[in-house]
C-alpha positions, 0 to 999 in steps of 0.5 A: 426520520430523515429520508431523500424524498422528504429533503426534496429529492425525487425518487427518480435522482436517487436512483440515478445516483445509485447507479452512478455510485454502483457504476464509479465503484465497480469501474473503481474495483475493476481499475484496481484489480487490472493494476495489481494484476499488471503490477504482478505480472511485472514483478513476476518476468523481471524475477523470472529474469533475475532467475529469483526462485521465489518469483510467484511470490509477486501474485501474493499479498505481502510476499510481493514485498519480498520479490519486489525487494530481491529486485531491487537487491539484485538490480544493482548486482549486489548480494545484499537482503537490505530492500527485501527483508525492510519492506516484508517488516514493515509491510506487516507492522503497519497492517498489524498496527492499522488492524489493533489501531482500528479495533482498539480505536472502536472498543474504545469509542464504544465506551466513550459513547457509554462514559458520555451517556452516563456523564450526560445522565448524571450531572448533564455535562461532558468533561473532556477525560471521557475521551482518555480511552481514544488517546492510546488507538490514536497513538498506535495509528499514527505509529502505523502512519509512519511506518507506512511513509517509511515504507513508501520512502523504502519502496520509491528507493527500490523502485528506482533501482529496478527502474536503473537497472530495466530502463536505465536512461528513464529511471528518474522520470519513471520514478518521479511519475511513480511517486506523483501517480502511483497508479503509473508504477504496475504500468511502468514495471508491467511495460518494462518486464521483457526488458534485458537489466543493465547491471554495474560490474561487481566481481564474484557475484552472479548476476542472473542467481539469487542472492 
């Protein structure tokens, strides 16, 4: 059996190494939560602002896709549900596509993993069709890829519209930053959610009601 010490591996840098990975994955968690934390708060005040009434969705996983698009609805002083209602659709396609890619993808190495072994035992050969059962998983998690870039493309958009409306004269810098370093956008939209909205003129529509 293979092991660290027999490769040569003192015990003393395994558990160096542990600890190192134990350390990068507890700060990495600690990182992320702080970030949905902020990016939540952030979505939260400019809601409360906006006086959307289902602020509290910003705190929940999916539905934070619904307050983020009514932001971005109202950003512009328009009564439209286009952003709100494109990225809860295709927030959960793609979990849904991911969740059956996956599933599917393992049952069906399972049995490539069966079809290789009863090839192998029969004739000693592999042919290539033994891998047919990974062809439509394959399919369905590139689907999912796409949907996924399509609703990054959706997000960066209503990204921008929160930021013209919050931080007007940096909306496109913020946006930039945001698409190179995600990680910059729960800062900037936790940095910017006191912020009074600028809205255009638009006649018969209220800006601080939902639409």
């Amino acid at each position: 059996m293979f092991s660290l010490t027999k490769a040569g591996v003192a015990a003393g840098d395994i558990k160096v190494i542990v600890t190192m990975l134990f350390i990068i994955a507890v700060f990495s968690t600690f990182i992320s939560f702080m970030l949905s934390v902020a990016n939540a708060l952030g979505i939260y005040e400019m809601t409360k602002t906006l006086g959307i009434k289902s602020k509290w969705f910003a705190f929940f996983p999916f539905f934070q896709s619904v307050a983020l698009g009514k932001l971005a609805d109202c950003a512009k002083g328009t009564p439209r549900t286009f952003f709100r209602r494109m990225l809860i659709i295709l927030n959960v396609l793609y979990f849904a596509l991911f969740l059956i890619g996956i599933c599917a993808f393992l049952l069906g190495f399972v049995d490539t993993v069966f079809a290789a072994d009863k090839i192998l035992t029969n004739n000693g050969t592999i042919k290539a069709n033994i891998l047919s059962s990974l062809i439509a998983p394959g399919i369905i998690l590139f689907a999912g890829a796409v949907v996924h870039l399509v609703y990054r493309i959706v997000y960066y958009i209503a990204l921008f519209r929160i930021f013209s409306a919050f931080v007007p004269n940096s909306a496109v810098v913020y946006t930039v930053l945001s698409i190179l370093f995600p990680f910059l956008a729960p800062i900037f939209l936790f940095f910017i959610r006191k912020n009074k909205p600028i809205f255009p003129r638009r006649d018969g529509y209220i800006y601080f009601t939902e639409g």
